[in-house]
C-alpha positions in Angstrom: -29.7 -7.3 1.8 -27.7 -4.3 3.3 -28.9 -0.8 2.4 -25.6 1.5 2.3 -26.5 4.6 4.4 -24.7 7.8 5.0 -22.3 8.1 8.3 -23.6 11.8 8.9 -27.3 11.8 8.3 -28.2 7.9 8.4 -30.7 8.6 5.3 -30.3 5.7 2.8 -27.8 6.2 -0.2 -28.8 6.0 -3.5 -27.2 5.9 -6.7 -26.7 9.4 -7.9 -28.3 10.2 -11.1 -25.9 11.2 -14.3 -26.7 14.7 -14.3 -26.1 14.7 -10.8 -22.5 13.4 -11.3 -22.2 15.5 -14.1 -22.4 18.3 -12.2 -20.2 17.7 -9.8 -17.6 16.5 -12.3 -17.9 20.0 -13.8 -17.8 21.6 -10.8 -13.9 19.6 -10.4 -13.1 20.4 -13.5 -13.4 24.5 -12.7 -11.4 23.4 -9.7 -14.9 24.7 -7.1 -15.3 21.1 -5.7 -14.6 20.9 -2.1 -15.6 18.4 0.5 -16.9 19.3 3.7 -13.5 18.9 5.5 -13.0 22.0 2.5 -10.4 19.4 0.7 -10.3 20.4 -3.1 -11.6 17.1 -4.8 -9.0 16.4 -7.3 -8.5 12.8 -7.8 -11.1 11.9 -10.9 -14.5 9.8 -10.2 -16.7 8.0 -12.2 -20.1 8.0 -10.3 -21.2 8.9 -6.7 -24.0 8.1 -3.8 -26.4 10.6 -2.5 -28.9 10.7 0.6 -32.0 9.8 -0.2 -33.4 13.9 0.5 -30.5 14.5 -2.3 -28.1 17.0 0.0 -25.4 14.9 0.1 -23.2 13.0 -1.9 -19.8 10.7 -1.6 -18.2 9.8 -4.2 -17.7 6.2 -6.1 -14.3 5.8 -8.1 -14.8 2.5 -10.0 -16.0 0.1 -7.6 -14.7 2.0 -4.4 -16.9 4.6 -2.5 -15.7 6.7 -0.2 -17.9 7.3 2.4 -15.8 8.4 5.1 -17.9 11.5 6.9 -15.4 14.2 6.1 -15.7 13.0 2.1 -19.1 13.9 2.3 -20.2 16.9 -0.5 -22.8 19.0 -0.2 -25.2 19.5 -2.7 -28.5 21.5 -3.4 -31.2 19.1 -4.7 -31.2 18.8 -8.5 -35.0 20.4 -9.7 -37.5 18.1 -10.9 -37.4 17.8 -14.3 
């Protein structure tokens, strides 16, 4: 079995958590989403990767992810609940 892994870091990828895509999906909505090529994220997404250390995150729209290095989102870990 292959294990997805991120282009920039190599760390595994792991399903973000809802709160996690929550966030971000707020964070589009305000229009304060930006990948780091500093593209405005506008088209919409229904889920999204991140590194196994949680600091970065590519986004899943249906059953395509885009995880092309310059897609790439950083995030600040979510705190543990």
């Amino acid at each position: 079995m292959s294990t997805l892994a991120c282009p920039r870091t190599h760390q595994p990828l792991l399903p973000a958590p809802p709160e996690r895509v929550s966030e971000l999906q707020q964070a589009q909505s305000q229009r304060a989403l930006r990948d780091v090529a500093g593209n405005l994220v506008t088209e919409p997404f229904d889920g999204a990767w991140q590194t196994a250390d949680a600091c970065w995150v590519y986004l899943r729209r249906g059953a395509v992810s885009d995880l092309r290095p310059d897609a790439a989102i950083v995030v600040t870990p979510l705190a543990a609940a």
